[in-house]
ZADO-1210 file (C-alpha; in nm, 4 decimals, padded with zeros to 6 digits):
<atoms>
<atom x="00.3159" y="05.2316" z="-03.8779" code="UNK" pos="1"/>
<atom x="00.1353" y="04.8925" z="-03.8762" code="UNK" pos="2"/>
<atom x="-00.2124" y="04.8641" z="-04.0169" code="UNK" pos="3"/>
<atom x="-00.5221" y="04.7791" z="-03.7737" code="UNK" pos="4"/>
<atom x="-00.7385" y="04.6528" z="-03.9784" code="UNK" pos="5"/>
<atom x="-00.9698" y="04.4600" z="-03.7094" code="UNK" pos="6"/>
<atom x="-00.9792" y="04.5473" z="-03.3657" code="UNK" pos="7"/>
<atom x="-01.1505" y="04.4025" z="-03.0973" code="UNK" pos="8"/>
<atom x="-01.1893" y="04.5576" z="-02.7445" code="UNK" pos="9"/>
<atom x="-01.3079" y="04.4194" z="-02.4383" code="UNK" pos="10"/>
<atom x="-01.5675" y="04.6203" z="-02.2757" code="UNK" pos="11"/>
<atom x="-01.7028" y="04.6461" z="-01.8931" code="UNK" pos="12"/>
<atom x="-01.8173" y="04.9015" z="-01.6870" code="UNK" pos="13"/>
<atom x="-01.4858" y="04.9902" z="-01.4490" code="UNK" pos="14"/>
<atom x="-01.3446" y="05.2817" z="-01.5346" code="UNK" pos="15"/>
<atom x="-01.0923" y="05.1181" z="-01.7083" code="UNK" pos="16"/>
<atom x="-01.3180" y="04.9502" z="-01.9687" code="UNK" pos="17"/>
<atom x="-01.4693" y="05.3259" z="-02.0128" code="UNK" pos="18"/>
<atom x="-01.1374" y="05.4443" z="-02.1123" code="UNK" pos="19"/>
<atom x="-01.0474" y="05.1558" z="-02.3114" code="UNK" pos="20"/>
<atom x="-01.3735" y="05.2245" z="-02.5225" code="UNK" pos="21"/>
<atom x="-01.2919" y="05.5931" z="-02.5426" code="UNK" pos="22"/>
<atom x="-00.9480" y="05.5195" z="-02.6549" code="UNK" pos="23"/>
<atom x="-01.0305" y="05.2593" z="-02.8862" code="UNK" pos="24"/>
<atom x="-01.2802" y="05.4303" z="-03.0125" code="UNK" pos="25"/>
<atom x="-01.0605" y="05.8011" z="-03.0817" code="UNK" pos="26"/>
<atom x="-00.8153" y="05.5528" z="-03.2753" code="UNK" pos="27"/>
<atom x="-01.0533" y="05.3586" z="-03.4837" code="UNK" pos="28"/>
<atom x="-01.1745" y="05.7042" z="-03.5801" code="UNK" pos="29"/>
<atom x="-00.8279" y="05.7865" z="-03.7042" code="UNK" pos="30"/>
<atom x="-00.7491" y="05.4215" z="-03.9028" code="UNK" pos="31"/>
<atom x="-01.1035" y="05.2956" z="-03.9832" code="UNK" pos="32"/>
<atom x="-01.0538" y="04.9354" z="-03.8774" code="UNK" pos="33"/>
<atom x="-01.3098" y="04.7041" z="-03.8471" code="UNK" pos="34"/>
<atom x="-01.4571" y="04.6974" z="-03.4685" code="UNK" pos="35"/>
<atom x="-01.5707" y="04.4113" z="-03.2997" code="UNK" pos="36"/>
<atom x="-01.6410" y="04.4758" z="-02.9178" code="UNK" pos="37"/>
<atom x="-01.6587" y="04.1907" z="-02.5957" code="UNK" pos="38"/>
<atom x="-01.8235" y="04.1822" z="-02.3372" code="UNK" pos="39"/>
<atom x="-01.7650" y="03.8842" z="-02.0895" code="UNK" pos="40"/>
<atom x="-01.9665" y="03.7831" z="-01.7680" code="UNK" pos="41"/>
<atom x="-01.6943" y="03.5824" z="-01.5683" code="UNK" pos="42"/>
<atom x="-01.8769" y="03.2962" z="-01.4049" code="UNK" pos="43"/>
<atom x="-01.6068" y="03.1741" z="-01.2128" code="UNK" pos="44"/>
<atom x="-01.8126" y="03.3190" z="-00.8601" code="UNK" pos="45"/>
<atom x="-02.1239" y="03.0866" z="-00.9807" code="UNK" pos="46"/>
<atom x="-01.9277" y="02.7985" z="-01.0387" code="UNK" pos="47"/>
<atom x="-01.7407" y="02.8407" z="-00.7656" code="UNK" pos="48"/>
<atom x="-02.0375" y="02.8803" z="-00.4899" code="UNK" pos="49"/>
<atom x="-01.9594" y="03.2144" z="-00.3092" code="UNK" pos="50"/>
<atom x="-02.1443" y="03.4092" z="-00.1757" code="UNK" pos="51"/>
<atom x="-02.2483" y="03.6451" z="-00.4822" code="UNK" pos="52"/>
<atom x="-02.4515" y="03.3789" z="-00.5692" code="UNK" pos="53"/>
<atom x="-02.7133" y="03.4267" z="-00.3411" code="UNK" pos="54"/>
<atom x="-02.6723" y="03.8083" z="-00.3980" code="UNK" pos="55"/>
<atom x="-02.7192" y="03.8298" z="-00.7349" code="UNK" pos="56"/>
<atom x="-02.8969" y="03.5163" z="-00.9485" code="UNK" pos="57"/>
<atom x="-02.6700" y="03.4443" z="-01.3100" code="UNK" pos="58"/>
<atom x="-02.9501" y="03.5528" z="-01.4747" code="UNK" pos="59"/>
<atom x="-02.9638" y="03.8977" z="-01.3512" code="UNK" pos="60"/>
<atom x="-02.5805" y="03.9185" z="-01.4073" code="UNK" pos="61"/>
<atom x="-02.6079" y="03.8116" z="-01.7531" code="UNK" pos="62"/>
<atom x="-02.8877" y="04.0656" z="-01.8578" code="UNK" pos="63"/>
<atom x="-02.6578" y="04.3548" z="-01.6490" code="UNK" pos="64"/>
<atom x="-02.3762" y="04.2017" z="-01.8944" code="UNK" pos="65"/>
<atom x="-02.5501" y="04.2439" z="-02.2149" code="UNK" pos="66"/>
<atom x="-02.7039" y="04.5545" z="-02.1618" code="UNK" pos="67"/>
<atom x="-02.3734" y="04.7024" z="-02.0803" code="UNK" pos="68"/>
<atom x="-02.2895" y="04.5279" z="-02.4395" code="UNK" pos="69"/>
<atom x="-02.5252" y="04.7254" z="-02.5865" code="UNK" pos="70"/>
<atom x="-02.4479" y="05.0382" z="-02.3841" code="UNK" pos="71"/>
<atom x="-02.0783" y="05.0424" z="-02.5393" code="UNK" pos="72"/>
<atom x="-02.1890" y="04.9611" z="-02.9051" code="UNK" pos="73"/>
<atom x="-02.4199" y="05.2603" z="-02.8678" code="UNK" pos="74"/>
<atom x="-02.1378" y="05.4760" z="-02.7218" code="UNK" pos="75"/>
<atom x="-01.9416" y="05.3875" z="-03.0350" code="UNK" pos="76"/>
<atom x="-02.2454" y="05.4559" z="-03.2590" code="UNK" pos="77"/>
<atom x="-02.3021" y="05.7852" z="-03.1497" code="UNK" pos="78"/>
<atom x="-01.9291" y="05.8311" z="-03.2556" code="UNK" pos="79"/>
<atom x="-02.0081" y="05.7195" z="-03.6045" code="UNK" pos="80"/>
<atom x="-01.8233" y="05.4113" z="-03.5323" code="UNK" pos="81"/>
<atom x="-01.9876" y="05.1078" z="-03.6299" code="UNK" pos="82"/>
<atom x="-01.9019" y="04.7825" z="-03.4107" code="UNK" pos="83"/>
<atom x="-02.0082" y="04.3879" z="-03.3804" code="UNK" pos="84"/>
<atom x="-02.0559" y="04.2961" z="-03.0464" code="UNK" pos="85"/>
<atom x="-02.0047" y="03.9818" z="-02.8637" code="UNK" pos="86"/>
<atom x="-02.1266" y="03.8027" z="-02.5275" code="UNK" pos="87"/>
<atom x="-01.9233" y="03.5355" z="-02.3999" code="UNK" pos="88"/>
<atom x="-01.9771" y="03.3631" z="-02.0631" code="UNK" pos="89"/>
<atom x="-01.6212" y="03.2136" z="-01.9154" code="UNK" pos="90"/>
<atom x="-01.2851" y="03.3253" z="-01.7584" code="UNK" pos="91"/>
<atom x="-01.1961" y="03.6462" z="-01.9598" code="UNK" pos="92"/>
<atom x="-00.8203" y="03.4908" z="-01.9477" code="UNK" pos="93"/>
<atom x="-00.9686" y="03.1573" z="-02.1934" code="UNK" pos="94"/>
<atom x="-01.2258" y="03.3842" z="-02.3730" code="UNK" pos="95"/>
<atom x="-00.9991" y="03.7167" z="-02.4759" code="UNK" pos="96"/>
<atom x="-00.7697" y="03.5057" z="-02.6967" code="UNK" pos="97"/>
<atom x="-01.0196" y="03.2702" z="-02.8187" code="UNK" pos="98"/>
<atom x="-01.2284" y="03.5962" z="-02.9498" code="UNK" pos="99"/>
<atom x="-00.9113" y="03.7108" z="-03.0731" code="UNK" pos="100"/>
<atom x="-00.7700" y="03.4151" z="-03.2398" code="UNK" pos="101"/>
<atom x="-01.1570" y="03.3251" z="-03.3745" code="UNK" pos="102"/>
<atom x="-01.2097" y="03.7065" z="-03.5188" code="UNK" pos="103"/>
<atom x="-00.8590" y="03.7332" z="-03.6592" code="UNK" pos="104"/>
<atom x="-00.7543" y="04.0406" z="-03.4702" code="UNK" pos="105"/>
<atom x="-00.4823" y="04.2687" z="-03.5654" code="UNK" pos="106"/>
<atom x="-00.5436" y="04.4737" z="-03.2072" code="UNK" pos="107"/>
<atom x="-00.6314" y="04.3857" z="-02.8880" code="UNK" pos="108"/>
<atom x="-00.7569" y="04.6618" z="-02.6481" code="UNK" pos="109"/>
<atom x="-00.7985" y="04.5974" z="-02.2547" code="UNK" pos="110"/>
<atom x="-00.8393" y="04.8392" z="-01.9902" code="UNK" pos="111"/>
<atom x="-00.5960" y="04.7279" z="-01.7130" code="UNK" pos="112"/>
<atom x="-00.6996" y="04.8240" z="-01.3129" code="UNK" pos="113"/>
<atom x="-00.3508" y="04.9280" z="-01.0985" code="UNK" pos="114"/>
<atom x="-00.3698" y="04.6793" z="-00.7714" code="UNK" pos="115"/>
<atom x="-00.0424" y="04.5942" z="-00.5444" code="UNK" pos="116"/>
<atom x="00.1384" y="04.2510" z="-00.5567" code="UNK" pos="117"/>
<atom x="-00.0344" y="04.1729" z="-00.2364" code="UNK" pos="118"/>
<atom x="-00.3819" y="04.1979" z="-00.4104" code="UNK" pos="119"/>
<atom x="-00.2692" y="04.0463" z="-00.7142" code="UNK" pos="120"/>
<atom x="-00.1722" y="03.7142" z="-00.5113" code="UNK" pos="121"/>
<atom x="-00.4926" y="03.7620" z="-00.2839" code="UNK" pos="122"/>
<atom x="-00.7527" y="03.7879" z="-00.5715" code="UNK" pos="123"/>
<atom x="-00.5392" y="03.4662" z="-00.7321" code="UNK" pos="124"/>
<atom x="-00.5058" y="03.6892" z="-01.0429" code="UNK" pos="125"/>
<atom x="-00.3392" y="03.5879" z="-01.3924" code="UNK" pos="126"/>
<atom x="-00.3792" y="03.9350" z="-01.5927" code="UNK" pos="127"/>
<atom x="00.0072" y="03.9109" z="-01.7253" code="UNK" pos="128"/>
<atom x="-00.0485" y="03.5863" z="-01.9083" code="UNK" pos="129"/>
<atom x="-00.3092" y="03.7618" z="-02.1208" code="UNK" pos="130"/>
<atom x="00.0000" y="03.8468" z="-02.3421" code="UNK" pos="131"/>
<atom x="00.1571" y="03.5194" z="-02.3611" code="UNK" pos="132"/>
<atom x="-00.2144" y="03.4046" z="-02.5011" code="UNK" pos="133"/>
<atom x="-00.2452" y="03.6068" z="-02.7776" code="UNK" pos="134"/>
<atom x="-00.0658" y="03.6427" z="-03.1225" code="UNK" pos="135"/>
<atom x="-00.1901" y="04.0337" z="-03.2086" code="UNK" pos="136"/>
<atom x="-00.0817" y="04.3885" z="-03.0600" code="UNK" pos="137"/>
<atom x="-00.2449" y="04.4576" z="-02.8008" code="UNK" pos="138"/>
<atom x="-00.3045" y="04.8201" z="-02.6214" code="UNK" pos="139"/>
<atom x="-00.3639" y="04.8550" z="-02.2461" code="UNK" pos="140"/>
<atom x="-00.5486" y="05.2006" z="-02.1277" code="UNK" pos="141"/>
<atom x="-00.4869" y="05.2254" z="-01.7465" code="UNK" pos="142"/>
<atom x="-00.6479" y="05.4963" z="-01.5565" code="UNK" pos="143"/>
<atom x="-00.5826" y="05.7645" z="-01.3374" code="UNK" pos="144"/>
<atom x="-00.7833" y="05.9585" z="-01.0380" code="UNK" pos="145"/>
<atom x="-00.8540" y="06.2098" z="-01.3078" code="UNK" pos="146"/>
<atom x="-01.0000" y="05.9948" z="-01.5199" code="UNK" pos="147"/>
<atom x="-01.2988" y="05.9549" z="-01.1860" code="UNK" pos="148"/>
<atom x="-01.3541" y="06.3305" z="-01.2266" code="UNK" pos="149"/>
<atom x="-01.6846" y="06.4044" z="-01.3436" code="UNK" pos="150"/>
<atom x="-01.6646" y="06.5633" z="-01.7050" code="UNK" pos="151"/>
<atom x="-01.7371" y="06.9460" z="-01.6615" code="UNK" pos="152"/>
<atom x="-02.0817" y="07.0420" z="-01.8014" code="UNK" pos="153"/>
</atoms>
């Protein structure tokens, strides 16, 4: 099996980014790699003008974007898991394998969101050139309706 010996996983708050972390997290418990987590606020609907703009000012965004930084590092605390964490404003396509290449990553983990073709196209997407960006192993969680079940108590 190959070693992990850094690992860096990207981090938001879709349900896919919560299973990433959980994932990541149950296997850096088993191999004791080094953790690094990212968190990235894409700014591409500021610099682009729409109309989330108005809604929401960058500011506000970017404090949402670090707290829910600090949110997953404390997730990963309580598991005993100690983890650096990084903020990084950008297209998460330009910043993932930056990070990567710039922490010297043996693992990439990325939560990955099912959509149609249709959605893909519509939403101008580039997720599958994530791969072709990076030079490490990288995991992809996906999710499932059961992973939107509320835990039972």
């Amino acid at each position: 099996m190959m070693s992990f010996h850094r690992v860096l996983l990207c981090y938001d708050a879709t349900r896919e980014g919560q299973k990433a972390l959980r994932e990541a997290a149950a296997l850096v418990e088993l191999i004791g790699s080094e953790t690094h987590v990212l968190s990235i606020l894409n700014d591409a609907a500021w610099l682009h003008g729409t109309d989330v703009t108005a809604a929401e000012p960058f500011d506000t965004a970017m404090e949402a974007a670090q707290a829910l930084l600090k949110e997953g590092l404390a997730k990963l605390e309580a598991r005993g898991i100690h983890a650096t964490g990084h903020f990084a404003v950008g297209d998460p396509m330009e910043r993932i394998p930056a990070f990567a290449k710039e922490l010297d990553v043996d693992l990439l983990v990325v939560g990955h969101r099912h959509s149609s073709p249709l959605a893909r196209w519509w939403a101008g997407r580039n997720d599958g050139r994530l791969l072709d960006k990076v030079s490490c192993s990288v995991l992809v969680t996906t999710s499932t309706k059961a992973d939107a079940a509320p835990a039972p108590a």
